[in-house]
C-alpha positions, -999 to 999 in steps of 0.1 A, spaced: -123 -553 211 -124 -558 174 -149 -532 156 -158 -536 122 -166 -499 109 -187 -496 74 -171 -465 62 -208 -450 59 -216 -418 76 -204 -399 105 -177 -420 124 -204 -417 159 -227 -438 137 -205 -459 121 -190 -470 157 -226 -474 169 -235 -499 142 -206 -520 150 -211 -518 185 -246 -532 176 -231 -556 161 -209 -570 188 -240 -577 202 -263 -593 179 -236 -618 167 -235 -626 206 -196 -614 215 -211 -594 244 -236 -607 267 -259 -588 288 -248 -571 318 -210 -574 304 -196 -540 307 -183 -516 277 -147 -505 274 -141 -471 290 -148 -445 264 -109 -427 268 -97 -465 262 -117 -475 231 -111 -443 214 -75 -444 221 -78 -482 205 -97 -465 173 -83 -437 172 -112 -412 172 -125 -386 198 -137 -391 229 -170 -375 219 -171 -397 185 -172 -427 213 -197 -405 240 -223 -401 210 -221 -439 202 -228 -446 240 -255 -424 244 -270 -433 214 -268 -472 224 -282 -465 256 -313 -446 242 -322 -472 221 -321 -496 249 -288 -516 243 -269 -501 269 -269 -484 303 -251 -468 327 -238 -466 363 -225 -439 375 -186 -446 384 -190 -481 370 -194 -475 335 -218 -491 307 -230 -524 303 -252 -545 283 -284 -539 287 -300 -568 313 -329 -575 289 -313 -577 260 -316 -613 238 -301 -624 207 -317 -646 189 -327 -659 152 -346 -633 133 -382 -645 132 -401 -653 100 -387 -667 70 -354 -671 85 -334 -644 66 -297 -652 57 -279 -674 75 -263 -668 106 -285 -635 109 -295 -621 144 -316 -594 159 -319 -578 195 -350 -578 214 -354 -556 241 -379 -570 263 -409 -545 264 -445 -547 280 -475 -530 259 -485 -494 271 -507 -498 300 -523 -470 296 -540 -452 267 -516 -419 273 -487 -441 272 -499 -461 241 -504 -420 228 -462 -412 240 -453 -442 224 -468 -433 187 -461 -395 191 -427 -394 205 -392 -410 202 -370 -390 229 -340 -408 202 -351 -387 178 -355 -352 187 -350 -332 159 -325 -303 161 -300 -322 184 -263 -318 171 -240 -346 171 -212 -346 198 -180 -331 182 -192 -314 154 -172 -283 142 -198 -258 138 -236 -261 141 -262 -240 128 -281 -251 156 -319 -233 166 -327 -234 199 -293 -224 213 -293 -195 239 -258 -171 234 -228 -181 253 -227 -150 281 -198 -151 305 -216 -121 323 -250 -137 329 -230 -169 339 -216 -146 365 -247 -124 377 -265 -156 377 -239 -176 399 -240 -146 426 -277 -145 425 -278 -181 434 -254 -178 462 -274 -152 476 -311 -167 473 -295 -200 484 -288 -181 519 -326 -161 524 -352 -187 507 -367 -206 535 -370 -245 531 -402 -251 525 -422 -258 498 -435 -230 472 -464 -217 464 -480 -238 438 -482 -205 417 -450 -195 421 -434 -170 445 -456 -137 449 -421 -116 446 -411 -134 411 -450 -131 397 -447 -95 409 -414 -87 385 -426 -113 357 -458 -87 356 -440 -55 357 -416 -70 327 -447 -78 307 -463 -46 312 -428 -24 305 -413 -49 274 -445 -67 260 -476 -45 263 -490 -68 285 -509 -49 316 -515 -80 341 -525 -85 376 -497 -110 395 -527 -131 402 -527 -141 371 -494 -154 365 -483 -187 371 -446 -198 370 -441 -232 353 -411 -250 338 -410 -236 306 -430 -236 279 -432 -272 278 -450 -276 313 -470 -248 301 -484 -264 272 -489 -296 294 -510 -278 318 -533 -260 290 -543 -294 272 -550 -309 306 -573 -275 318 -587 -269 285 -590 -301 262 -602 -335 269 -590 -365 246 -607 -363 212 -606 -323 213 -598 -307 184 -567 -282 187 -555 -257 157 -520 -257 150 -496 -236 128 -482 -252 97 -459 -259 97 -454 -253 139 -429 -265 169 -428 -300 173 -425 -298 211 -459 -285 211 -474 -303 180 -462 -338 202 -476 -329 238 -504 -321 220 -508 -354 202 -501 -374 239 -523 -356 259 -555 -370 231 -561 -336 209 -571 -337 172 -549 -319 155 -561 -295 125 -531 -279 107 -535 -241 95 -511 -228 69 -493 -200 75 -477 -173 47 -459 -139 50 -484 -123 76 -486 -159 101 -514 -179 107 -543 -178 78 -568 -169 102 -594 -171 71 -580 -207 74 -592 -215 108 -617 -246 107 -656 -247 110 -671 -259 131 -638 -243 154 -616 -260 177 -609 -260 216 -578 -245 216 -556 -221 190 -519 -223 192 -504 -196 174 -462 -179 178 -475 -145 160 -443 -120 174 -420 -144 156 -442 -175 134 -415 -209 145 -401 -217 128 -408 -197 92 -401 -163 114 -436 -145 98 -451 -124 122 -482 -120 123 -502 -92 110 -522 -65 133 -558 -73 111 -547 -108 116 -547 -102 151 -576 -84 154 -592 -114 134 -584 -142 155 -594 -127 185 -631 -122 170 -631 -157 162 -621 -174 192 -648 -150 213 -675 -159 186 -667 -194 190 -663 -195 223 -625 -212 219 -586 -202 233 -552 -190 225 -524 -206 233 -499 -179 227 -461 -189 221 -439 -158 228 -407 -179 229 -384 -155 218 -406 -119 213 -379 -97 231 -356 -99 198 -362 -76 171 -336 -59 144 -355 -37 126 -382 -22 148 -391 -21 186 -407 -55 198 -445 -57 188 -464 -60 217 -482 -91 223 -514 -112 210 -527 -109 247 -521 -70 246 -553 -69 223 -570 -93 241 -606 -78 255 -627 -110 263 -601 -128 283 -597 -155 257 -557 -156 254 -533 -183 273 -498 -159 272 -464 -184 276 -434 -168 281 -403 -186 287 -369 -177 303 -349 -209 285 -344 -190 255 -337 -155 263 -312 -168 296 -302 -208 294 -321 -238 286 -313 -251 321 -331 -227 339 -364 -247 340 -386 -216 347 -414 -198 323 -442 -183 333 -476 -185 321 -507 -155 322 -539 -171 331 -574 -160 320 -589 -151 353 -616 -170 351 -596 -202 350 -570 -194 376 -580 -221 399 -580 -249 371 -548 -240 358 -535 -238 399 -550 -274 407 -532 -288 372 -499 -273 386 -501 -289 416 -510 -318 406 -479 -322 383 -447 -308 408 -464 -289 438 -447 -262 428 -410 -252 407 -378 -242 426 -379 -218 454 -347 -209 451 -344 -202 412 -374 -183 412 -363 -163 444 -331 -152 425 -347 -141 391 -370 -124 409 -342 -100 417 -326 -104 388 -352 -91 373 -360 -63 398 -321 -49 401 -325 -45 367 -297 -73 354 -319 -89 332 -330 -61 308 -291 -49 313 -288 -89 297 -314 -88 270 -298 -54 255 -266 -71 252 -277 -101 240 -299 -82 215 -266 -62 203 -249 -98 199 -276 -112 180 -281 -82 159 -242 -89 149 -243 -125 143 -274 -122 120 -258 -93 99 -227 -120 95 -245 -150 88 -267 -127 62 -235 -113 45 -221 -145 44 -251 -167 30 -256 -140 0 -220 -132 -10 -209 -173 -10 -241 -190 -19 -261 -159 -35 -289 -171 -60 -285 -208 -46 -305 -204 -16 -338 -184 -6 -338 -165 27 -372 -161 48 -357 -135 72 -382 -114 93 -358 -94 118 -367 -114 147 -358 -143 165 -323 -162 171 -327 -183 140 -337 -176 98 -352 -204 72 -329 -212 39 -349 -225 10 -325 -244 -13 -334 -235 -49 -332 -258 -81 -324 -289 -54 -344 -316 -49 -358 -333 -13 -331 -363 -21 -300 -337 -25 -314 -319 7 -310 -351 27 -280 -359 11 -269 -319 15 -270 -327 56 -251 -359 55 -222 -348 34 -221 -314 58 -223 -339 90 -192 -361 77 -172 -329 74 -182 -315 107 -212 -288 98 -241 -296 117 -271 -284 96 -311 -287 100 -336 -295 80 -369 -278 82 -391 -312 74 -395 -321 111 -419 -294 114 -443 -301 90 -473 -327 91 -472 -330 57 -430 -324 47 -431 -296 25 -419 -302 -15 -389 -285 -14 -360 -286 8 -349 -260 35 -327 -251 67 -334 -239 96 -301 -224 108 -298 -205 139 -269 -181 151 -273 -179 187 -246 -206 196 -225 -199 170 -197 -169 182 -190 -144 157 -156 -155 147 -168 -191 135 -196 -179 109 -172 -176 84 -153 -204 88 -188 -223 92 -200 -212 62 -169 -216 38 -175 -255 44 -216 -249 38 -203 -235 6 -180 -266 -3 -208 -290 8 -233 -275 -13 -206 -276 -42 -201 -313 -36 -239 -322 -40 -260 -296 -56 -236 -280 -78 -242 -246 -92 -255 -237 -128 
């Protein structure tokens, strides 16, 4: 197959365009199949995962897809045709993928709010290093408890369904680790196990908001969160946050629904918000008779103190929905989080988990219930905390002594991830900052994707959880050339 690569960009992108192109000019046909990714990139000579990224990227735009053990192909409903309109230049063609409008108003919302293409925060296949957020640590040991716990509740969980609210034994542990780690003194009745934070979210809007709602959101604030909210009909009203988290002094009039605040560890600017602050937004939400969605995604990880307690720890009136999520502080593919209901609401939140899965994985839930109650998983957070606590103190070190004045850190001992402001440099060099990294194998961040309105200067949101020790260094000798190359220093 003869590619035509434009030398602009990362080679995955490059090869993607000129894939595209094979198609539009009409030199593959749909349902023809795609060379086997080992044998084009042994033809181009690039990596396999240079080829994989192309593929994938194809196929989520709808030009490709797959069978499994057969390969890709072109996708079915895929034309080519003249571009419509004036005509354009000669000979020039575009794709149509045939698509029907959104029959329904929630997926007319999914279509607007969300393109699963463009997720922000994903690194490219084959990059070098990645200052990527998100990321859980790389734990042989956990990979190993984890495996034997499986094994084990593989061989004692019966095969029935679940409880919609989760296993009584796993809601039992999940509330004894709230009240010992988090300050959180809860009945199990009132926990519900969901998969992750995501589901949880999901399951608030649908209990607690109907379309037209009005929801207040950190700014800036998690996408995830900011987009499920958007689908599911909620008017958003942005709240800006400074040193001390969410300017509760902020908070609209007249109030909205639903509150959703990450005060142990503000994502992703890492305040934390203040005790009066605290205090505050719980008086308004009972004198306005709203809710608080409360993110604790990542609470358990603190460097300079012990771990505050939580939001719901002050909570009196019963007004605080507390999300806590095992994807983080474990792996992204366990799919379990739990969530602490208000108790006057535990059958709505019940009925909106059953209605969306029945229930989540017997099995999982059966072996981090033990997990939990042999003690393994406080035995992983302190070793993970340790790891962490190491990896920051590098990356720290490292940013100051190579980049010193040329960058402003918002650091607040907490989390898996810090915020670099780049000073002196303007929005273009920031863009142009990740691109040059990218072509040289640095996967970097930018902090625009979680602001509603992109904020005026440029910054990085650089995590350290994926990263081991021994590549920080390395990883940020070729930040330092990058940010030579493009926003040279005065």
């Amino acid at each position: 197959m003869h590619l035509q690569m434009d030398g602009r960009g990362p080679l995955h992108a490059q090869l993607t365009r000129a894939l595209k192109a094979v198609m539009l000019d009409g030199r593959m046909g749909a349902g023809e199949r795609l060379p086997p990714t080992r044998l084009l990139a042994r033809e181009l000579e690039v990596s396999r995962n240079t080829v994989l990224a192309a593929y994938e990227q194809l196929q989520a735009e709808g030009f490709l897809h797959g069978r499994v053990g057969s390969g890709s192909f072109v996708a079915p409903g895929l034309q080519v045709r003249p571009e419509a309109g004036d005509g354009g230049a000669a000979g020039e063609r575009v794709a149509v993928v045939d698509a029907l409008p959104p029959q329904s108003a929630y997926a007319g919302r999914a279509r607007r709010f969300h393109d699963h293409a463009r997720i922000p925060g994903r690194t490219v296949p084959g990059t070098r290093y990645a200052f990527q957020y998100g990321v859980p640590m790389t734990n042989p040991a956990l990979t190993s408890a984890w495996a034997r716990e499986l094994s084990r509740a593989a061989s004692y969980t019966r095969p029935h369904y679940p409880p919609t609210q989760g296993l009584p034994e796993l809601r039992e542990a999940v509330a004894g680790y709230l009240a010992r780690r988090r300050g959180v003194q809860v009945s199990a009745r009132d926990v519900l196990i969901v998969n992750g934070t995501q589901q949880a979210i999901a399951l608030t809007a649908r209990v607690l908001l109907d379309p037209g709602a009005a929801a207040a959101i950190e700014e800036p604030q998690y996408f995830a969160i900011r987009e499920v909210l958007q689908i599911h009909g909620a008017r958003l009203q942005p709240v800006p946050v400074d040193g001390e988290g969410l300017r509760v002094d902020a908070l609209p009039v007249p109030a909205p629904r639903l509150v959703c605040v990450t005060p142990s560890h503000q994502f992703p600017t890492g305040a934390v918000l203040s005790l009066a602050r605290r205090q505050a937004l719980l008086d308004y939400v009972h004198a306005h008779d709203s809710w608080i969605f409360e993110d604790d995604y990542d609470g358990e990880f603190r460097y300079d103190a012990r771990p505050l307690s939580a939001l719901r720890s002050l909570d009196r009136h019963g007004r605080v929905v507390y999300v806590g999520s095992f994807s983080k502080v474990m792996f992204p593919a366990l799919r379990l989080g739990y969530l602490v209901m208000p108790p006057g609401l535990r059958r709505d939140f019940i009925n909106a988990k059953w209605a969306e899965d029945f229930g989540s994985s017997a099995v999982e839930q059966a072996a981090l219930a033990r997990f939990i109650e042999d003690g393994g998983f406080e035995r992983h957070l302190r070793r993970t905390g340790k790891a962490l606590r190491e990896r920051r103190a590098a990356l720290l070190r490292g940013l100051r002594e190579r980049l010193g004045e040329r960058i402003e850190i918002a650091d607040s001992n907490a989390g898996m991830h810090l915020l670099a402001w780049l000073r002196g440099a303007s929005l273009e060099q920031g863009e142009r900052l990740i691109e040059v990294a990218a072509s040289r194998g640095l996967g970097l961040h930018p902090i625009a994707p979680f602001y509603l309105e992109p904020p005026r200067r440029p910054g990085l949101l650089m995590g350290y959880a994926g990263m081991p020790l021994a590549d920080i260094d390395p990883a940020l000798r070729l930040f330092g050339e990058c940010m030579d190359a493009v926003i040279p220093a005065r």
